[in-house]
C-alpha positions as CSV (number, residue, x, y, z in Angstrom):
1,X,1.4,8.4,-7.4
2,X,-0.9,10.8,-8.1
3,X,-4.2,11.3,-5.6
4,X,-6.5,9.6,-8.3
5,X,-4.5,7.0,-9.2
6,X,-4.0,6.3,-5.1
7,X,-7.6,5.7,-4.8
8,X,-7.9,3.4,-7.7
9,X,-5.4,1.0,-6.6
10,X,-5.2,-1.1,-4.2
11,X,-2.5,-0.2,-1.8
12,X,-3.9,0.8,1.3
13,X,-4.5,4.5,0.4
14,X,-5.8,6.7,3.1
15,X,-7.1,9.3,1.1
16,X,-10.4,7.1,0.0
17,X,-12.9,9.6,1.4
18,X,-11.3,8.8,4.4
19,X,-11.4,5.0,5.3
20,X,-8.3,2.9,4.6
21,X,-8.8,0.9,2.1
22,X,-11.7,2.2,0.3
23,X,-10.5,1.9,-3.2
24,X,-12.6,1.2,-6.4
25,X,-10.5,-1.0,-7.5
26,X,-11.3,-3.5,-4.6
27,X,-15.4,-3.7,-5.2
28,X,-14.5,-4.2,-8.9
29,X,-12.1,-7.2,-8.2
30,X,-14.7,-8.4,-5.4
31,X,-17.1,-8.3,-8.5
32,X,-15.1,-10.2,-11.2
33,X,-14.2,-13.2,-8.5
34,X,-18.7,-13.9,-8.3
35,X,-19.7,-11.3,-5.5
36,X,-23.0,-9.9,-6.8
37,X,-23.8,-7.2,-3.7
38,X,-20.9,-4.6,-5.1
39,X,-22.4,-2.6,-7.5
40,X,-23.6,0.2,-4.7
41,X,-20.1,0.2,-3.9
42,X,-19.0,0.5,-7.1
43,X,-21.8,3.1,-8.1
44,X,-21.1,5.4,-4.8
45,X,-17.8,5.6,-5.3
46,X,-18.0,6.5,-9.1
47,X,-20.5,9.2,-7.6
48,X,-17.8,11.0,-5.1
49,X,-15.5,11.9,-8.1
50,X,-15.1,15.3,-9.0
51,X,-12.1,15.9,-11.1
52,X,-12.3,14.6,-14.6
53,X,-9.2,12.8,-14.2
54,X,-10.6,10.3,-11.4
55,X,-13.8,10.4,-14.0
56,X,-11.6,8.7,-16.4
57,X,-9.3,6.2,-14.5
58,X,-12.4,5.1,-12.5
59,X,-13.7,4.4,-16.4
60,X,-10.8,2.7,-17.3
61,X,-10.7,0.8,-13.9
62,X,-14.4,-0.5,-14.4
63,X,-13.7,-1.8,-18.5
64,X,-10.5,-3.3,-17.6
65,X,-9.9,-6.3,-16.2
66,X,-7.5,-6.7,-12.8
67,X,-5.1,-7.9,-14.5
68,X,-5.2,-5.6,-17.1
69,X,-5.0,-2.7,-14.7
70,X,-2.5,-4.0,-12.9
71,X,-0.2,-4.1,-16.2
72,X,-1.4,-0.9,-17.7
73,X,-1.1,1.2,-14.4
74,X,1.1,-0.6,-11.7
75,X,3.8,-1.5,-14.2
């Protein structure tokens, strides 16, 4: 798995600007299941990326639904 992809998903990556766990995928589920206080989350992490790659999976992740990324990028 690439190192973008690792720190959109949500299996425990490491490499989340170094806390375990720190993925985007996470705030974005927290936010479809009600939670309103994610969106710093959400908008900091968005801000950290550098490579145009992460720019565009973390675009994908945030117009996609969980399920939806699960299917299109977990298999």
């Amino acid at each position: 798995m690439s190192g973008e992809l690792m720190f959109l998903s949500s299996s425990g990556c490491t490499n989340c600007w170094g806390t375990p766990g720190c993925t985007l995928r996470r705030p974005v589920e927290y936010r479809e299941q009600g939670c309103a206080n994610v969106q710093n989350w959400i908008d900091t992490s968005v801000a950290k990326l550098k490579t145009a790659s992460a720019q565009a999976l973390a675009e994908a992740a945030l117009n996609m639904s969980s399920i939806e990324w699960q299917k299109t990028y977990l298999g």
